[in-house]
C-alpha positions as CSV (number, residue, x, y, z in Angstrom):
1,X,11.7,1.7,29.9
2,X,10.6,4.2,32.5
3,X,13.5,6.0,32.0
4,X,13.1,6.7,28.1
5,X,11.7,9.9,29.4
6,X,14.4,11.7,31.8
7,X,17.3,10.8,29.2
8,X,18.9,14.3,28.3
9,X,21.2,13.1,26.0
10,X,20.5,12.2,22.1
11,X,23.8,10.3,22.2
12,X,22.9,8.1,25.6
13,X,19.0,8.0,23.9
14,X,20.2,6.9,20.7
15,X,22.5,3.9,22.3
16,X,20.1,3.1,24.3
17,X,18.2,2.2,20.8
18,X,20.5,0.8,19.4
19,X,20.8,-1.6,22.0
20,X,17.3,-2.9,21.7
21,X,17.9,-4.0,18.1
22,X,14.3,-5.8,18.5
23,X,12.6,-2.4,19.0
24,X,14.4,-0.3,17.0
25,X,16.5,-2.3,14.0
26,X,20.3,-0.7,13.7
27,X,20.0,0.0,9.9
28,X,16.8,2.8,11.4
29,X,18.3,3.8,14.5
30,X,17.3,6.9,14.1
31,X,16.2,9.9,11.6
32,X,19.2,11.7,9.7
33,X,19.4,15.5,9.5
34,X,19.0,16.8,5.9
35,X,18.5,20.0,4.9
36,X,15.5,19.0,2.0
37,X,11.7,19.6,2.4
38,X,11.9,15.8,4.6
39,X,8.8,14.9,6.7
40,X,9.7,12.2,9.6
41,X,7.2,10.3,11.4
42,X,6.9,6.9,13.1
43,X,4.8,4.2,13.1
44,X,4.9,1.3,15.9
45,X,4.6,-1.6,13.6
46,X,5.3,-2.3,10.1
47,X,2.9,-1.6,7.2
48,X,1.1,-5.3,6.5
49,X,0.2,-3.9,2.7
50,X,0.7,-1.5,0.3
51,X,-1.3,-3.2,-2.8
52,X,-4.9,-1.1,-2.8
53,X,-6.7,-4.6,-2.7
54,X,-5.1,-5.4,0.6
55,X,-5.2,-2.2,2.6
56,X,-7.7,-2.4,6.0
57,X,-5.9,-1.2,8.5
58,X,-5.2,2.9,9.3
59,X,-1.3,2.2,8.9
60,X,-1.3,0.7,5.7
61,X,-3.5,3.9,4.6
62,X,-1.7,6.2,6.1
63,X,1.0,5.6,3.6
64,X,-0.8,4.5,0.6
65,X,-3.0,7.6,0.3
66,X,0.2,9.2,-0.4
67,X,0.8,7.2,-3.4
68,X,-2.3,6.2,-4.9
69,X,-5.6,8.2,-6.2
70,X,-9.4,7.1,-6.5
71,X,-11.7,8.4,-8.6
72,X,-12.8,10.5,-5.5
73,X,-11.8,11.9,-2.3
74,X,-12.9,13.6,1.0
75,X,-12.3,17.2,1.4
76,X,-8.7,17.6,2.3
77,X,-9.0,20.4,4.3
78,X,-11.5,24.0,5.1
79,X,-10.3,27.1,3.7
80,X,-11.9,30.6,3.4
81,X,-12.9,29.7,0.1
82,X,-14.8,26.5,1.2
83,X,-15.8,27.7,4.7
84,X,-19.3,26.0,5.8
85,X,-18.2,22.8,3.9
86,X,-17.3,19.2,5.7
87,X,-14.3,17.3,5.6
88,X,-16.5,14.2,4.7
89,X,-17.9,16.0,1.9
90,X,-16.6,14.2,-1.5
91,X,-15.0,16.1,-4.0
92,X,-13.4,15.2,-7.7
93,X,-9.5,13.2,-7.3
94,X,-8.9,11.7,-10.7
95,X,-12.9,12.0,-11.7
96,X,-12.7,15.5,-12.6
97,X,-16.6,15.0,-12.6
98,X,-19.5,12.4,-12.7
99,X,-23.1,12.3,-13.4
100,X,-25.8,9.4,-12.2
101,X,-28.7,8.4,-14.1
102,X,-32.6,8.9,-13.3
103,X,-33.1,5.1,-11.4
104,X,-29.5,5.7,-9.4
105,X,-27.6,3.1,-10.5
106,X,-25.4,4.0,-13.2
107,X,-22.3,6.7,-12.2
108,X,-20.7,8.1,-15.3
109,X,-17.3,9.5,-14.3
110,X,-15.3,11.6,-16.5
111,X,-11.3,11.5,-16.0
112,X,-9.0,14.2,-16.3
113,X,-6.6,14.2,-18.9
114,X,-2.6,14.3,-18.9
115,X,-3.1,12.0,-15.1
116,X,0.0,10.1,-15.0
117,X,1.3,6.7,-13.0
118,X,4.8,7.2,-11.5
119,X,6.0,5.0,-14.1
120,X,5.4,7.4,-17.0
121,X,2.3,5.8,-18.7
122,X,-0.8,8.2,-18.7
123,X,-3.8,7.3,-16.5
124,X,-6.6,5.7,-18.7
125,X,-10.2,4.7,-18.4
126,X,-9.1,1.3,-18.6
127,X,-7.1,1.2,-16.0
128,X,-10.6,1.7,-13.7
129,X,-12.0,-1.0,-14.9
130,X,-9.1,-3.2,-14.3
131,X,-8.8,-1.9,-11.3
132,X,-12.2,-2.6,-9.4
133,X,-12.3,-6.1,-11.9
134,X,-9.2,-7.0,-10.1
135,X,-10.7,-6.3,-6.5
136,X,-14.2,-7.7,-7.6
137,X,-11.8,-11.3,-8.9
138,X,-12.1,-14.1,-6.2
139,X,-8.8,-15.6,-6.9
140,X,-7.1,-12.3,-5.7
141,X,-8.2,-12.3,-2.2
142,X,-9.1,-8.8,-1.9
143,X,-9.5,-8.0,2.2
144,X,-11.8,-5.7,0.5
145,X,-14.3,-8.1,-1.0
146,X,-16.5,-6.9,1.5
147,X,-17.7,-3.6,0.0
148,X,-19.1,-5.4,-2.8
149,X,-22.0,-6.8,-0.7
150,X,-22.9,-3.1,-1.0
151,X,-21.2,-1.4,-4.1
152,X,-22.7,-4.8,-6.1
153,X,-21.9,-4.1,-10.1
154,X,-24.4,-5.9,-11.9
155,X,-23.7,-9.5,-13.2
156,X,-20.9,-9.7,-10.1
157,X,-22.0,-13.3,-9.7
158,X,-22.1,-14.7,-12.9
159,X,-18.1,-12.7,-13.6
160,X,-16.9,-14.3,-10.0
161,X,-18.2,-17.4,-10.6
162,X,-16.3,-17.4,-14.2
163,X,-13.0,-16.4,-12.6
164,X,-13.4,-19.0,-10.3
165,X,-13.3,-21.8,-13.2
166,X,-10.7,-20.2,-14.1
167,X,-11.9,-17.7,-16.9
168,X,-9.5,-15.1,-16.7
169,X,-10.7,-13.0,-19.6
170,X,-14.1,-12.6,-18.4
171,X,-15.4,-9.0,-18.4
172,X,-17.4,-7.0,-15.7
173,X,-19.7,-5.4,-18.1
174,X,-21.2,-3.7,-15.9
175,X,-17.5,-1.2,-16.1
176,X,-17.9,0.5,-19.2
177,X,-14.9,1.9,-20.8
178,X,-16.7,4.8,-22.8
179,X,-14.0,6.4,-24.5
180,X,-10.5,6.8,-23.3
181,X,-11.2,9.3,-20.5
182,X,-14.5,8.3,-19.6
183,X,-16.0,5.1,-17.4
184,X,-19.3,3.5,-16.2
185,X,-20.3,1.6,-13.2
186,X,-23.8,0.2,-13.0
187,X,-24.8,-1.4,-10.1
188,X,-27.6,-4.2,-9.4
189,X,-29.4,-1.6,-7.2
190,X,-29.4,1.9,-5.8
191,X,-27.2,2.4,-2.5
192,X,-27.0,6.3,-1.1
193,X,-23.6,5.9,-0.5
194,X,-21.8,4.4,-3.1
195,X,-19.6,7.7,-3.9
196,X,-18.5,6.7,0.0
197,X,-17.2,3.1,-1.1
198,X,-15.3,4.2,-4.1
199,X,-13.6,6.5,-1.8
200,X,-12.1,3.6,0.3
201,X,-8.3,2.7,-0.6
202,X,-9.7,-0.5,-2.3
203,X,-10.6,1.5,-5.1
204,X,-7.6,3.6,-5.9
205,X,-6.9,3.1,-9.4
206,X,-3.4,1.0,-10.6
207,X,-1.7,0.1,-13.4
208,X,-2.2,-3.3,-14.9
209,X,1.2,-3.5,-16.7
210,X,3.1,-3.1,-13.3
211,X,0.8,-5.9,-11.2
212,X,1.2,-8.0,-14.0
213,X,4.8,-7.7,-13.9
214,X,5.5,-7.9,-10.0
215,X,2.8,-10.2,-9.1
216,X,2.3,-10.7,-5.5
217,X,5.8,-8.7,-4.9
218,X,3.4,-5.6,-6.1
219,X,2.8,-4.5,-2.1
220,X,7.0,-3.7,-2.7
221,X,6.4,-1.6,-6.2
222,X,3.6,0.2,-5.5
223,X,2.7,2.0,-8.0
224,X,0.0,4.7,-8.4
225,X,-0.9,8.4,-9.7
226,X,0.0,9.5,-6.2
227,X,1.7,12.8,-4.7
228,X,4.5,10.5,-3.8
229,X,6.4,7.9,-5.5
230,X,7.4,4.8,-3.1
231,X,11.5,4.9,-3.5
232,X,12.3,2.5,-0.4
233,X,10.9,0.0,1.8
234,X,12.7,-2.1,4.7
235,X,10.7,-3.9,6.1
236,X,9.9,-3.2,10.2
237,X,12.2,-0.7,9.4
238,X,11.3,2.0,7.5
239,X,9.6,3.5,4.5
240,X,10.3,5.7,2.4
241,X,8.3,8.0,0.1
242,X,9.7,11.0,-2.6
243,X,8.4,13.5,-4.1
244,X,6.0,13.1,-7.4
245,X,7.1,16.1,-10.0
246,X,4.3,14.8,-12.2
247,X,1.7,15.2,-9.8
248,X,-1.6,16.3,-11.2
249,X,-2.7,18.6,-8.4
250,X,-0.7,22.1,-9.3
251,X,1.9,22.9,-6.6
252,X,1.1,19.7,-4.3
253,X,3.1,18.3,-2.6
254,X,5.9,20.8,-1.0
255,X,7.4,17.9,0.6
256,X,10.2,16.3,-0.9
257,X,10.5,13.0,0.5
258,X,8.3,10.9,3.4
259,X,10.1,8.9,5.9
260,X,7.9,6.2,8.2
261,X,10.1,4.5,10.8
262,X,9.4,1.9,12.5
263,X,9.8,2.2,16.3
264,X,7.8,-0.3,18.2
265,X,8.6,1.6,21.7
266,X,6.6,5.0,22.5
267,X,8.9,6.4,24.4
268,X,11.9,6.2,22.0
269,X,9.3,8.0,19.6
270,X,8.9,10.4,21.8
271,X,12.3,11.0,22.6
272,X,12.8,11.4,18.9
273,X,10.1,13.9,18.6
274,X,11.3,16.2,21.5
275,X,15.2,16.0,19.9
276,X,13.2,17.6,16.8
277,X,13.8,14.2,14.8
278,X,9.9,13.6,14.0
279,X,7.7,16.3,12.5
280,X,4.9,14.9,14.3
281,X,4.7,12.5,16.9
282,X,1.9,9.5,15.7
283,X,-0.8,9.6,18.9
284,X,-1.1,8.7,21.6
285,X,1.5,11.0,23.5
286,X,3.0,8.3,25.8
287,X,0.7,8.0,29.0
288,X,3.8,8.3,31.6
289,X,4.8,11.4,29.9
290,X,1.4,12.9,28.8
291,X,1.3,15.3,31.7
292,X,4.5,16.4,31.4
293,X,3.8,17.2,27.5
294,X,0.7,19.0,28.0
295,X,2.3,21.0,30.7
296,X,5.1,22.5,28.7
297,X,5.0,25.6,27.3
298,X,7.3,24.6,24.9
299,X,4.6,22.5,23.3
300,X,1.5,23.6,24.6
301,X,1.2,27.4,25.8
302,X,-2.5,27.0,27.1
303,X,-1.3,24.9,29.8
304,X,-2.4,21.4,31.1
305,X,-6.3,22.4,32.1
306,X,-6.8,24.9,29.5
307,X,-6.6,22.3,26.5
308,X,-8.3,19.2,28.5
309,X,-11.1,21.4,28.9
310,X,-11.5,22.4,25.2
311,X,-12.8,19.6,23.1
312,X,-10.9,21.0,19.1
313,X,-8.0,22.4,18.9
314,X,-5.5,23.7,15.9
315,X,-4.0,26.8,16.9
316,X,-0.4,27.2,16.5
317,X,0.1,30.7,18.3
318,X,-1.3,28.5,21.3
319,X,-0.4,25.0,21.5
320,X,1.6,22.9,19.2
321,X,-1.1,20.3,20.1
322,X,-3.5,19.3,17.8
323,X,-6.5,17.8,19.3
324,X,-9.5,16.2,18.3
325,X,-12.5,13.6,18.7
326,X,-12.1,10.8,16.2
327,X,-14.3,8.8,14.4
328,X,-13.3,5.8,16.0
329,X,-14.2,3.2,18.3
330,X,-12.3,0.8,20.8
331,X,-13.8,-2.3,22.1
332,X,-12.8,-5.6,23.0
333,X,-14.0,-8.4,20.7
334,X,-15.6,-11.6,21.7
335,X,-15.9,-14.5,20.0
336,X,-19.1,-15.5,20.3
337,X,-19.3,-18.5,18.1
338,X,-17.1,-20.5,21.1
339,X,-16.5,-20.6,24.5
340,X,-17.2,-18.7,27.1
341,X,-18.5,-16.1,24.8
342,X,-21.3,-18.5,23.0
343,X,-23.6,-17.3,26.3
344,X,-24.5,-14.0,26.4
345,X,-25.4,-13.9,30.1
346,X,-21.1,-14.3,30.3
347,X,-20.7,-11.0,27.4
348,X,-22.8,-9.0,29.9
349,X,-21.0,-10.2,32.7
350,X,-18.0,-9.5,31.3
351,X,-18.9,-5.9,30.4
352,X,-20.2,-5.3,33.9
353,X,-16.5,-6.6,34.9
354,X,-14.6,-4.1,33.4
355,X,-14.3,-1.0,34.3
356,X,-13.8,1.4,31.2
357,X,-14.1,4.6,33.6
358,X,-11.2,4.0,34.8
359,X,-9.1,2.9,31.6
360,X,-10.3,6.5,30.1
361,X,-8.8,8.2,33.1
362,X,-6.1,6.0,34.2
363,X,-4.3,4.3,31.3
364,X,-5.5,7.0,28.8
365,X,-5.4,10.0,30.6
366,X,-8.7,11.4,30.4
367,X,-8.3,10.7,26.3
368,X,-11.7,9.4,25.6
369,X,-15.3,9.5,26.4
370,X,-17.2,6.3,27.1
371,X,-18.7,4.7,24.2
372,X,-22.7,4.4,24.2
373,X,-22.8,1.1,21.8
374,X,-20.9,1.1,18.2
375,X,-21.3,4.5,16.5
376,X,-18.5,7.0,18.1
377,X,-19.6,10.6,19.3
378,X,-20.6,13.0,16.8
379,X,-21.1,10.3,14.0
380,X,-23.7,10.4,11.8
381,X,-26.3,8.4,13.4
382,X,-24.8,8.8,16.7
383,X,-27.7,8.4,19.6
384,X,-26.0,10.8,22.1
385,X,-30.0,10.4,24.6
386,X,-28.4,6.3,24.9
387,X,-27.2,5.7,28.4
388,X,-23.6,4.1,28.7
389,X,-24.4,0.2,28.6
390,X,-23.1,-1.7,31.3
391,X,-21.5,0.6,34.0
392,X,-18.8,-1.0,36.4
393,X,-20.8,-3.5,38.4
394,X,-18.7,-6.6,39.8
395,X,-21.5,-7.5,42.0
396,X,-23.9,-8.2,38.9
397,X,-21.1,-9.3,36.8
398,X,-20.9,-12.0,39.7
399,X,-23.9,-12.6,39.4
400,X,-24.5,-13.2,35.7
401,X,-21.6,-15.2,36.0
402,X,-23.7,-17.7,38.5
403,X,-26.4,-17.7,36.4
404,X,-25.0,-19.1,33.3
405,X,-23.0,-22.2,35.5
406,X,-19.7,-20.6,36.4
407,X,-19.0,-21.0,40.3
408,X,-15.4,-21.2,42.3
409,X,-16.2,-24.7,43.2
410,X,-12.7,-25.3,44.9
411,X,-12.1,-22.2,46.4
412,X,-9.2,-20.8,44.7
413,X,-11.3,-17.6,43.2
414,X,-11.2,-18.9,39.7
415,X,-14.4,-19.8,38.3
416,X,-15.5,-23.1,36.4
417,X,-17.7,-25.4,35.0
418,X,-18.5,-28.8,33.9
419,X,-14.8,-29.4,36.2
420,X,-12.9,-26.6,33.5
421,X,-11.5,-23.6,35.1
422,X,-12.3,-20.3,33.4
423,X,-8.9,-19.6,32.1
424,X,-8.4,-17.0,28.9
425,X,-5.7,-15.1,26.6
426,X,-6.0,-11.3,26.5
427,X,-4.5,-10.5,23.0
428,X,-3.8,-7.0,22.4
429,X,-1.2,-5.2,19.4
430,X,2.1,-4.2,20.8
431,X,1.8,-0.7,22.5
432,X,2.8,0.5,26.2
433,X,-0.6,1.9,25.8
434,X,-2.2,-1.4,25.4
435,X,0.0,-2.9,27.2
436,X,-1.3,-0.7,30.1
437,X,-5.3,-1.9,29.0
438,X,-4.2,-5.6,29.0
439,X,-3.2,-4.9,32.9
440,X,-6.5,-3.5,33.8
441,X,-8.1,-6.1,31.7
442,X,-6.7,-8.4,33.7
443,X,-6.9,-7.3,37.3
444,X,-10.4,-6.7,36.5
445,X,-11.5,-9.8,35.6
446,X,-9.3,-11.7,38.3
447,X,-11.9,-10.1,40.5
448,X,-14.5,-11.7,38.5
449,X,-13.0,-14.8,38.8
450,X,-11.2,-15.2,35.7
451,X,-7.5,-16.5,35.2
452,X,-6.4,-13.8,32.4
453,X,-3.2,-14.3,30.7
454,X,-1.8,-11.3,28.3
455,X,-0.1,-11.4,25.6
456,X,1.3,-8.7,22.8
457,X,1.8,-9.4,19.0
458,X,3.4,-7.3,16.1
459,X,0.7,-5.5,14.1
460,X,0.4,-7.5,11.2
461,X,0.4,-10.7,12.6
462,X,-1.6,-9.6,15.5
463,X,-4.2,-8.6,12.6
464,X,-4.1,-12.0,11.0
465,X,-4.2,-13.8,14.7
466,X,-8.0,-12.0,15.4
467,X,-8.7,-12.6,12.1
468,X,-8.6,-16.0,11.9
469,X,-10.6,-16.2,15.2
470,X,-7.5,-17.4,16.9
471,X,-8.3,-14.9,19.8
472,X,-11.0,-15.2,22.1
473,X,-11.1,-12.1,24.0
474,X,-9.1,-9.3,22.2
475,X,-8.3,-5.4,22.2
476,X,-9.9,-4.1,18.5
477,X,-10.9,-0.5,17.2
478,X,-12.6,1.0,14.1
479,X,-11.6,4.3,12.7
480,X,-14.7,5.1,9.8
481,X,-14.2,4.0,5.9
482,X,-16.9,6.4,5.0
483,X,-19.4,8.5,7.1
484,X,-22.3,6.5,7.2
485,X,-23.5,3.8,9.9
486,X,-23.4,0.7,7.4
487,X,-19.4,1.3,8.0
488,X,-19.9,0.3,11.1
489,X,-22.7,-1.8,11.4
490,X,-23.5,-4.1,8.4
491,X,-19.4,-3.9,7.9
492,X,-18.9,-5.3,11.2
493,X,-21.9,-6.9,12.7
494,X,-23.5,-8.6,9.3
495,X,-23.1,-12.3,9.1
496,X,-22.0,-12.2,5.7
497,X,-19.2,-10.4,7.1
498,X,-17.8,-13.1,9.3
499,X,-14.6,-14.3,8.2
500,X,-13.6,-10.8,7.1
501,X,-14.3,-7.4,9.5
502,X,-17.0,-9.3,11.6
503,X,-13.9,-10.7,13.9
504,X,-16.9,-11.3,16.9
505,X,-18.5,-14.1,14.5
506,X,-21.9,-12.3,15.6
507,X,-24.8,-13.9,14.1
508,X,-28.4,-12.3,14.5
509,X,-31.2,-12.7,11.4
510,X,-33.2,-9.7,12.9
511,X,-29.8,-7.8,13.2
512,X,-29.1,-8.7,9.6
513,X,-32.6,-7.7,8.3
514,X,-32.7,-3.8,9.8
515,X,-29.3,-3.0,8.3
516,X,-30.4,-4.7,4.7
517,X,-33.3,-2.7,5.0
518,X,-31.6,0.4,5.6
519,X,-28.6,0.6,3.1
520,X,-30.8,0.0,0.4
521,X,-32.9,3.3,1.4
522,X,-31.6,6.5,-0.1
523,X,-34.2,8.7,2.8
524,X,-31.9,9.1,5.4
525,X,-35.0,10.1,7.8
526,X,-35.8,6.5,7.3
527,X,-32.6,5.2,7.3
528,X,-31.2,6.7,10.5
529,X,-34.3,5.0,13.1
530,X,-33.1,2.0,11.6
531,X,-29.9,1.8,12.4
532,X,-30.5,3.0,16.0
533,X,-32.8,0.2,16.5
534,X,-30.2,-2.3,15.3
535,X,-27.2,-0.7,17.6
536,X,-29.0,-1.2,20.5
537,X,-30.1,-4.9,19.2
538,X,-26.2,-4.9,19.4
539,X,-25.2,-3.5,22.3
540,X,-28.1,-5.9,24.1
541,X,-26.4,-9.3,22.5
542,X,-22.6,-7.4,23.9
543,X,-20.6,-9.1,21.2
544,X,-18.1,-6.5,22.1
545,X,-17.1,-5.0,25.7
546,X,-17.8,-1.2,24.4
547,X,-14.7,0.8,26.0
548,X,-14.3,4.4,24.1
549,X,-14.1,6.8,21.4
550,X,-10.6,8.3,21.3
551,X,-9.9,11.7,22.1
552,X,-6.4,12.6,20.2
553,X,-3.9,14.9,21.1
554,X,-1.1,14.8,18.0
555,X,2.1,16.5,18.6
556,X,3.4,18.1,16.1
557,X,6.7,20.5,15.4
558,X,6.5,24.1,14.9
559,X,7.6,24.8,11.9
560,X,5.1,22.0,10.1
561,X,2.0,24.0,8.7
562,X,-0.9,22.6,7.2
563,X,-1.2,19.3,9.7
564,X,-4.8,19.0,11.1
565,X,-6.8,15.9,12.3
566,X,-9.0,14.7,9.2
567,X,-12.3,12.4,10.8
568,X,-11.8,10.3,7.6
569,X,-8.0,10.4,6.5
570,X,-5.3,10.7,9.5
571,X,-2.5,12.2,8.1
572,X,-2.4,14.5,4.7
573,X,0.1,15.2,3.6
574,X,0.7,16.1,0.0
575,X,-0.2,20.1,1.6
576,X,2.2,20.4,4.4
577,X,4.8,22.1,4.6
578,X,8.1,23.0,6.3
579,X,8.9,26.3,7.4
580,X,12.4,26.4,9.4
C-alpha cells in the first residue's frame, strides 16, 4: 500500500483497485464522469443505518441529514445577513416556529404548510407524533432511547410499559396533535436544552405509511422530507442520493445527485481525489501523504507552515484546504466493569503508558491538541486552566502497575498476576490511520509490560463489537449531538447509560448525582461549575485513556463552493455547489 501514493496513472490506480476486490468491490471501482450537478465523496466503511431511530454514528448522519428533516436545525451556514450568529444556534427546519409555556415544559410547534415526503403525501402534524412515539416504543430498539432520560414526555413510563404488554395502540399524550399543522410536546420537567435533543437525527420526522409497509427493510427506503431522495443503496458499495424537486427550502439543493462510495483504503481515496474523481476528500488526508498535500500549491497556496500555524481556515483564493477544530474527542475506552480495568490504579497506569504526544505528532501529523479530560477545546464548558492528565510517564506507569499486583515474575517482560499473564486485544475501526495508533498502542504498552495484540474490524460491526462490551481496551471518539456538556457527560459517563453510549461501563453515584443536578438547571452560571467538577471526578477514575481533540484539514476540489466545516453537522450539502 505505500505505493498508492507515487502511482501516475488512473488506469494502473484503478487496476490496482480492482484487484483488491475486498477494499474496493468491482461493481464501485471507481466514480464515473458525468456531466450533471454530481457530488462524489467516500466513506471507509459502509453506513450501519439509515432509519432515524437507528442513526449514532457521524457516517450514518452524514447521509441521512440529506434526506430527512426535524422540526429544527443548526445554523447551516454565516452569511452577511446573519454575521455575529453561531452555527450551533437553532433555527426553524419543518417548525416554521414554536412557543414554550410560562413553567418550561410544554413546546408548541407550528409546521409549515405544502412540506412534502418524497413519496408525494404532504407532511402532517401527525406524522410528529408518530414519529417520536415510535422512537419513545421499547419494542423498536431505538439506539436513541437514550435521549429520553433527558427529553422525558410526560406519562413515558406508564406508555412504555403498555407497549411492552403488547398495547400497540397506546397513545403518548403528552404529543398533542392540535390541528393539522400544529403539535405539542410536554415534558415531565423543564431541561434548558431540549430544542438541542430534538435536533438530533432521532427526531427527524417519517412517514408512518412507508415504515409500516417496509418494516425493518425501512433503513433500504428511507424515506423523509429531505433535499435528497435515496435512489440507490449497495451495500459496502455505494450510496446513492438524487435530487428532491419538491424540496421545501426555495432553490436548495443545486446538486443533482449524491454518490458515497465505499473505499475502505485511504490512499485509493486519495488517489481518487487528486484524479478529480471526489469533490472532497472525507478527513483525515492520509498521514504518509499529508506533507506532501499541504505542500502543493496545487492544493494549498499558503504552503506547508503557513496553514499549520493558523488554527481556521476557508479561503479558496489560498488553499483548497479547509481546516478546522472539531468538536470531537478521541480516547481509548476501558472496560471497567472487568479485568484489568476493574482497578483504577491499572487505568492510571495505563494512561501514564501511553504516550499521546507523540500519536498527535507522529501518526496524526501535528492534527490535534491533547485532550484535558472529556469536553474538546472550545466546547461550551471547556476548562482550558486544566492541566493535561497523565503526561507520558513509564516509570510511574511501572509503578502503578506494581502497586495493584502486576510484576514480570518469570522474567519474560510481560506482567502477571495470580499466575495470568497480562495479555490484551487492541480493537480499533479499519483505517491506516488507526491502524498507525493500534502500533503505538502497542509498542507502548509492551514497554509497560503488556502483551498487546491488534486487531481491525469493519465499521458497523466494529460498533456492535464495543457495544456489546466485547472489547476490553478499544480506540473510540465523540463528535457533539448538541452543544452542551450533558452530550458528553451524562450521555457517556451516566450509569443509566451503560448498555448504550456508556461503552466504559463506568459506574460512579457521586458522578451520577452532579450531572442530574445540572441538566435539570436552566442557569447556566450554575450549571457550568457543575459539570467541571464532575469532568475532573472523571478524568480522576480514567475510565478512558484521554488522547485528543482532532484538528481537520478536508480537501476539497476547486470548483465546489459552499463546503465549510460545521462543529455540529460534517458535511452540508443541500447548498453546494458546482462550478466547472
Amino acid at each position: 500500500m505505500k505505493l498508492l501514493p507515487k502511482l501516475r496513472s488512473l488506469r494502473t490506480a484503478l487496476a490496482l483497485c480492482c484487484s483488491l476486490s475486498l477494499l474496493a468491490p468491482l461493481s464501485a471501482c471507481h466514480p464515473e464522469y458525468t456531466d450533471r450537478a454530481v457530488y462524489r465523496s467516500a466513506f471507509e466503511g459502509d453506513v450501519p443505518s439509515l432509519d432515524p431511530i437507528q442513526i449514532g454514528d457521524t457516517q450514518s448522519h452524514d447521509v441521512a441529514h440529506n434526506i430527512y428533516n426535524g422540526l429544527v436545525r443548526y445554523r447551516p451556514e454565516i452569511t452577511e445577513a446573519n454575521s455575529g450568529q453561531e452555527l450551533s444556534d437553532l433555527v426553524p427546519d419543518l417548525a416554521e416556529s414554536w412557543q414554550v409555556s410560562e413553567d418550561g415544559r410544554t413546546y408548541t410547534f407550528k409546521l409549515r404548510q405544502g412540506v412534502k415526503f418524497h413519496h408525494g403525501r404532504e407532511l402532517e402534524a401527525a406524522d410528529v407524533k408518530y414519529s417520536f412515539e415510535r422512537l419513545a416504543d421499547p419494542g423498536n430498539a431505538s439506539r436513541g432511547m437514550w435521549t429520553l432520560n433527558a427529553l422525558r414526555f410526560e406519562g413515558l413510563d406508564a406508555f412504555q410499559e403498555a407497549r411492552e404488554a403488547g398495547n400497540k395502540e397506546v397513545s403518548l399524550d403528552s404529543i398533542q396533535v392540535l390541528d393539522k399543522y400544529t403539535v405539542s410536546l410536554t415534558l415531565e420537567r423543564v431541561i434548558p436544552f431540549a430544542l438541542h435533543v430534538l435536533a438530533m437525527s432521532y427526531y427527524y420526522i417519517v412517514p408512518r405509511e412507508v415504515v409500516e409497509q417496509y418494516g425493518d427493510q425501512f433503513t433500504f427506503n428511507a424515506t423523509g422530507t429531505g433535499p435528497f431522495k435515496l435512489r440507490e443503496w449497495k451495500p459496502n458499495q455505494r450510496l446513492v442520493l438524487t435530487k428532491n424537486e419538491d424540496f421545501f427550502r426555495a432553490g436548495e439543493p443545486h446538486l443533482d445527485e449524491l454518490r458515497f462510495y465505499i473505499v475502505p483504503d485511504e490512499n485509493i481515496r486519495l488517489l481518487w481525489f487528486e484524479n478529480g474523481e471526489l469533490e472532497h476528500l472525507e478527513p483525515p488526508i492520509p498521514a504518509a501523504s499529508f506533507d506532501r498535500i499541504l505542500s502543493d500549491p496545487k492544493w494549498n497556496k499558503m504552503g506547508n507552515d503557513a496553514i499549520r500555524k493558523i488554527e481556521r481556515v476557508n479561503d479558496p483564493e489560498r488553499s483548497q484546504i479547509i481546516k478546522d477544530r472539531e468538536w470531537t474527542i478521541q480516547y481509548l475506552g476501558l472496560d471497567t466493569a472487568d479485568k484489568p480495568f476493574n482497578d483504577k490504579r491499572v487505568r492510571k497506569a495505563f494512561n501514564y503508558a501511553i504516550n499521546k504526544r507523540k500519536i498527535i505528532d507522529v501518526v496524526r501529523n501535528g492534527r490535534g491538541v491533547e485532550a484535558r479530560g472529556v469536553l474538546p477545546h472550545g466546547f461550551p464548558g471547556f476548562k482550558p486552566d486544566r492541566p493535561v492528565p497523565y503526561p507520558y510517564d513509564l516509570k510511574k506507569a511501572k509503578a502503578l502497575m506494581a502497586e495493584a499486583g502486576w510484576r514480570d515474575s518469570n522474567g519474560d517482560g510481560i506482567l502477571d498476576k495470580d499466575g495470568e499473564a497480562l495479555k490484551l486485544t487492541f480493537w480499533h475501526n479499519q483505517s491506516a490511520i488507526y491502524a498507525m495508533l493500534g502500533a503505538a498502542v502497542q509498542s507502548d504498552l509492551r514497554e509497560l509490560g503488556v502483551d498487546v495484540d491488534v486487531r481491525a474490524m469493519e465499521w458497523a460491526s466494529y460498533i456492535e463489537k464495543v457495544k456489546r462490551n466485547e472489547a476490553k481496551i478499544f480506540r473510540f471518539g465523540w463528535a457533539a449531538d448538541y452543544p452542551d456538556p450533558d452530550n458528553y457527560l451524562w450521555t457517556l459517563f451516566h450509569s443509566q447509560n451503560i448498555g448504550q453510549d456508556n461503552v466504559s461501563r463506568y459506574s460512579n453515584p457521586a458522578f451520577d448525582a452532579l450531572v442530574d443536578k445540572a441538566r435539570n438547571l436552566t442557569d447556566w452560571e450554575q450549571r457550568k461549575p457543575l459539570y467541571q467538577q464532575a469532568e475532573s471526578m472523571i478524568v480522576e477514575d480514567a475510565p478512558w485513556i484521554f488522547l485528543y481533540t482532532n484538528i481537520e484539514y478536508k480537501l476539497v476540489q476547486p470548483y465546489v463552493k459552499g463546503q465549510q466545516m460545521h462543529p455540529l453537522i460534517r458535511n452540508e450539502l443541500a447548498m453546494v455547489k458546482l462550478e466547472r
